[in-house]
N, C-alpha and C positions, 0 to 999 in steps of 0.2 A: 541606556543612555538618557531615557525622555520615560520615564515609568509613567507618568502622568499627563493627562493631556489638558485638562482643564476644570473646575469647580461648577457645578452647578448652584448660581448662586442662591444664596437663601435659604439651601437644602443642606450645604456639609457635605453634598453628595459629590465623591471625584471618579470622574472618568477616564478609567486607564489604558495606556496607549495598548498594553499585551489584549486586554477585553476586545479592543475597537478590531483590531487586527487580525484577533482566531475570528471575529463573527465574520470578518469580510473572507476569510479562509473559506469557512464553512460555506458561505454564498456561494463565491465564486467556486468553489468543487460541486456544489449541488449542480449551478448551472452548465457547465460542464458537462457533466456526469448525463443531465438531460439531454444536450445538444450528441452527445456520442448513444445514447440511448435512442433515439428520433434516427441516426443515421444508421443504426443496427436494428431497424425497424420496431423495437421493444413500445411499449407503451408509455408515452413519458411521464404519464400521473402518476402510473404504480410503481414504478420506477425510485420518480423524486418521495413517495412516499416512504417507500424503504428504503432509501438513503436521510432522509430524517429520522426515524426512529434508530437507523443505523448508530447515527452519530448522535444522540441520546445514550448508547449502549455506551459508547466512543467515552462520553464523559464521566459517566459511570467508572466504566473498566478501568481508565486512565488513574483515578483516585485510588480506586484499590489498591493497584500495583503501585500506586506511592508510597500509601501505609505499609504496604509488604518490605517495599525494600529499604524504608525508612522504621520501621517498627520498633528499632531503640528509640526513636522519639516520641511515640505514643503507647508504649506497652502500659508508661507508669501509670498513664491519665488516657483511657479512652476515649472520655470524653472529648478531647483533643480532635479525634478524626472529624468532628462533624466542625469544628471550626471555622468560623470565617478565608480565615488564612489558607485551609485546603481546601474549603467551597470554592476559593478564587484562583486556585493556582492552576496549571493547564497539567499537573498531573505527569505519569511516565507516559508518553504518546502507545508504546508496543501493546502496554495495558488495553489503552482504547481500541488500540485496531484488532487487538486478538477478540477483544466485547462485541464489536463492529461486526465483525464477520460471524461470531456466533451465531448475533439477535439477526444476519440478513439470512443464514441460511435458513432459519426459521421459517421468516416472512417472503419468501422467495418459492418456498415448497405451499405456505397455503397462498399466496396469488397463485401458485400452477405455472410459476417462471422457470428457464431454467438460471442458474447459479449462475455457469459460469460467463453467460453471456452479459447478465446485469453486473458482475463482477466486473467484466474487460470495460463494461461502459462506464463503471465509476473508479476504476484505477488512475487514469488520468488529472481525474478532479481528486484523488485524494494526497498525487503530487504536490498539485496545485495548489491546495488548501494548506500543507507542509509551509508551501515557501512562505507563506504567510504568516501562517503560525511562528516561524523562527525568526521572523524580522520584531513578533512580539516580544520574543522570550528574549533576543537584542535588545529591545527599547526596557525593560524590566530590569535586565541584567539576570536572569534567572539561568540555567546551564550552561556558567560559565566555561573558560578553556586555563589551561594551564597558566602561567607565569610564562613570561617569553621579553627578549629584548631585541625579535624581528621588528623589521619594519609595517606590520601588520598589528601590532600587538595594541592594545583599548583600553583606557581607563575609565572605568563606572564612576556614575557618579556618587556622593555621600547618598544621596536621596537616594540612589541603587542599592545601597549597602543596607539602608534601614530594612529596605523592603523585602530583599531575596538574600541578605549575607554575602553578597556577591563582592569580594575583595576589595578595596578601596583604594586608588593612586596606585597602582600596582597594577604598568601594561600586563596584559592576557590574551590569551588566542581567541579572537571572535569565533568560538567554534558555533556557536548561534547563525553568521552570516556563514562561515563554512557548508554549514546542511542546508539553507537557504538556498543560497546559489547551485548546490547540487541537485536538489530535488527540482526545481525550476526546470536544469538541464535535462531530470526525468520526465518530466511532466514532458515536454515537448518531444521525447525520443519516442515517449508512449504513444504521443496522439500520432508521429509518422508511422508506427508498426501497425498500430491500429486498420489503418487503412489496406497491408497487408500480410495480414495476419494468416494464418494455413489451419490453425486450427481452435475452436472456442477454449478461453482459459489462457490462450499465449497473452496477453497483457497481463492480467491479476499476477499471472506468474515470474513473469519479466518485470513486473513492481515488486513484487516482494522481492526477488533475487539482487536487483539493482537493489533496491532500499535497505538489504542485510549489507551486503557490499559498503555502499555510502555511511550505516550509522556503525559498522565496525571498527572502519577506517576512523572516522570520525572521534569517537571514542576515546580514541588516542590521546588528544589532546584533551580531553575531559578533565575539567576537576573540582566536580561540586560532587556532593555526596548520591550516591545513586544504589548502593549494594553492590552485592560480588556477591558470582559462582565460582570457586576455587580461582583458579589467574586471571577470568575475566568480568567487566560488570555486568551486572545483569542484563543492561541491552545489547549487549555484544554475546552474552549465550543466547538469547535468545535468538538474535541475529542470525546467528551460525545454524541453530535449527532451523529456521524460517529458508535459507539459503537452501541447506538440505532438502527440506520438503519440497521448494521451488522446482531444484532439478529435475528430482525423479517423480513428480508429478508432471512436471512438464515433457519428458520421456514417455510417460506412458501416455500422456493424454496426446501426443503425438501417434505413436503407434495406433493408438486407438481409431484416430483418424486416417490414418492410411487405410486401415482394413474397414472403415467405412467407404473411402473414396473407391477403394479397391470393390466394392462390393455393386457400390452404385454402378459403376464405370462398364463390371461384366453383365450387370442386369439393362442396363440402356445400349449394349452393343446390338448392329442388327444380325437375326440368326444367318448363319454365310451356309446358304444349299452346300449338300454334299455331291461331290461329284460322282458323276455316275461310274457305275461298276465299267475298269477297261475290257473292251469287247475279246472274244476270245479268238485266238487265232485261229485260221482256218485249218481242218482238216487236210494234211495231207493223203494222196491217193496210198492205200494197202500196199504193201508191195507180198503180201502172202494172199495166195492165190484163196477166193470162197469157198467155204463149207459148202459139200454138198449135199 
């Protein structure tokens, strides 16, 4: 709607609404991710530091998996992938966060962390960071939504058109604000489990399950170019893995837990005395007369 937010004058230089928007993502999920990290006792330096090289990884990965699922448009000119145009663009998101998670489990094992606890602490903030991000990829016009002639339906503007191909006078399903408004709704279901949570791992896990759910649904309504795996796009297979792994990760790291708490619970019981041997009854008198 608003690609642009204003000229730096003198310089030619423009500053775009999508840029202002993922940095303010990125903040606000680092601070976050601290503040839930301080209240799970983690160290909050080491912490926000692997969540910045995280998200380093994040923009990396994100680009890749652009060229991958867009690769008819730079097979012919490679040169193409280093462009301006994909320097600037936010990339497939799934890209980044599968990079994300690589480069933390990395730097999680040399601080001597463990995973899954920095995991729970920065799932919330990377809600967070979502909602933000797709109010940018809104203001750009970049993964747009179908054609529709609901009462919800957007028209970009020319200046959107130049910039992302994003359709032009032709309402569309904001599916931009659609994932917006949902991850939001995550972001805050996160930070209530948070607080009771049963076992380390239930948030990352409950992000990712929720977040395959919301970008498959999603999806639906998609219609900028993104790839396919046989009948689905690429971020809806992947989805559906991310889902899968969710579960039965979350299953076992459940059990896991039990037969920890189970372990603890008979180690801290106090030992209970055994009762003493029942006393033997008396002897009744012989009634066969003594040996003599």
């Amino acid at each position: 709607m608003f690609p642009e937010l204003f000229e730096i004058p003198g310089t030619g230089f423009i500053i775009n609404t999508y840029g202002v928007l993922l940095a303010i993502g990125f903040l606000s999920g680092m601070w976050l991710a601290g503040r839930f990290a301080v209240a799970d006792g983690l160290p909050r330096g080491e912490v926000l530091d692997i969540v910045l090289y995280a998200l380093i990884a994040s923009l990396v990965g994100s680009r890749v998996l652009l060229v991958v699922v867009e690769w008819e448009s730079f097979h012919r000119d490679w040169r193409a992938i280093f462009s301006l145009d994909v320097l600037r663009s936010g990339g497939v998101f799934y890209g980044g966060l599968l990079a994300a998670i690589a480069a933390s489990l990395l730097l999680v094992r040399w601080r001597g962390l463990d995973w899954w606890r920095v995991a729970d602490a920065c799932a919330p903030g990377i809600a967070l960071g979502q909602f933000f991000g797709r109010l940018g990829c809104f203001a750009a016009g970049c993964c747009w939504g179908r054609p529709t002639n609901a009462w919800c339906g957007v028209r970009f503007s020319e200046r959107g058109h130049e910039l992302t191909g994003v359709p032009y006078g032709i309402p569309l399903h904001p599916t931009q604000l659609y994932e917006s408004v949902a991850t939001l709704g995550l972001c805050l279901a996160l930070g209530w489990l948070f607080h009771r949570r049963r076992f380390r791992g239930q948030i990352i896990l409950a992000y990712m399950f929720g977040y395959a759910v919301i970008r498959f649904v999603i999806e639906i309504w998609r219609d900028d170019p993104r790839g396919a795996v046989g009948p689905f796009s690429t971020s809806q297979a992947i989805a559906l893995g991310c889902a899968a792994f969710a579960v039965g990760a979350w299953l076992v790291r459940r059990r896991q837990a039990a037969i920890v708490t189970d372990i603890v619970t008979d180690a801290s019981a106090p030992a209970v005395p055994s009762p003493p041997p029942p006393a033997s009854p008396p002897s009744s008198p012989s009634l066969l007369p003594p040996e003599s």
